[in-house]
C-alpha positions in Angstrom: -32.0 -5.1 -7.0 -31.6 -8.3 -8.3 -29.1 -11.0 -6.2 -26.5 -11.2 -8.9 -25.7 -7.4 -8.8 -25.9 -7.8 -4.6 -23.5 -10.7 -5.0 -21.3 -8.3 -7.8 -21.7 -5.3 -5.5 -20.2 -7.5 -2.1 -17.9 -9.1 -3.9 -16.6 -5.7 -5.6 -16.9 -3.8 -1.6 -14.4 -6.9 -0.8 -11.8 -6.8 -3.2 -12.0 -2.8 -2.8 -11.0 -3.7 1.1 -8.6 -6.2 0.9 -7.1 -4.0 -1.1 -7.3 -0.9 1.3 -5.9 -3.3 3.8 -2.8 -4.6 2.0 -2.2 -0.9 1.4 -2.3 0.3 4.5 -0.8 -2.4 6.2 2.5 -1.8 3.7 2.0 2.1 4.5 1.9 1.4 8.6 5.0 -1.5 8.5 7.1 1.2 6.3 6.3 4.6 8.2 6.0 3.5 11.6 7.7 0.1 11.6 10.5 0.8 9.9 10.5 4.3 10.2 10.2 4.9 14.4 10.5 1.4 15.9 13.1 -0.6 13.9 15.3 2.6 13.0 17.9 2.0 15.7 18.6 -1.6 14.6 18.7 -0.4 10.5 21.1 2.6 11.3 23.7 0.0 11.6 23.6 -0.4 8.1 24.8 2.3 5.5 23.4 3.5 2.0 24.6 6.3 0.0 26.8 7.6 3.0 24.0 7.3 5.2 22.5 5.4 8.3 19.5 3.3 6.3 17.5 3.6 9.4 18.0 8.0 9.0 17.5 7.4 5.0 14.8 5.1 4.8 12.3 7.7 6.9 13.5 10.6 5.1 13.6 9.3 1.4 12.7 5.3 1.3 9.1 6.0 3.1 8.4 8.4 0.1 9.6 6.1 -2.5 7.3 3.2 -1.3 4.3 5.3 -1.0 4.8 6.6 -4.3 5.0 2.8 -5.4 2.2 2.4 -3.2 -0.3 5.5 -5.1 1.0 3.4 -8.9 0.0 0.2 -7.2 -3.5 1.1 -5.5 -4.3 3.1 -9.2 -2.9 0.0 -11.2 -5.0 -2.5 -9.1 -8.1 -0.6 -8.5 -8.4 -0.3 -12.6 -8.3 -4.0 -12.5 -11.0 -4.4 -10.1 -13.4 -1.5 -11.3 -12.7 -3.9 -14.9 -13.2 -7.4 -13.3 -16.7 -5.9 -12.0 -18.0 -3.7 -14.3 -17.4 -0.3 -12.4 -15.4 1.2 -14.7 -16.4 4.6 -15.6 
């Protein structure tokens, strides 16, 4: 394997990652974060009739990882394109 396809392959395995990790992170600050630890402090505020703290795990988590699945699909595309991986 040549070191331009090594170089291509790394830097692909990179982007891939940071990727993951932005994901993820979003995922753990909205589920846990805001979900668990901060949902005391956010019921003080109201949406729809509701405590946001009580809303935001039962609907708002949902919403964001559907955004979440579009965003991961959208970007990944890009990638696979900006390195050749597309299939």
């Amino acid at each position: 394997m040549s070191n331009d396809k090594k170089d291509a392959g790394a830097a692909y395995w990179s982007a891939n990652l940071r990727l993951l990790t932005i994901c993820l992170s979003i995922w753990f600050f909205c589920s846990y974060v805001l979900g668990i630890f901060l949902v005391d402090f956010m019921n003080k505020f109201m949406l729809g009739g509701y405590p946001l703290g009580f809303w935001f795990a039962q609907q708002g988590s949902m919403y964001t990882f559907l955004v979440l699945i579009v965003f991961y699909a959208v970007r990944m595309g890009q990638i696979d394109r900006k390195y050749g991986m597309e299939e």
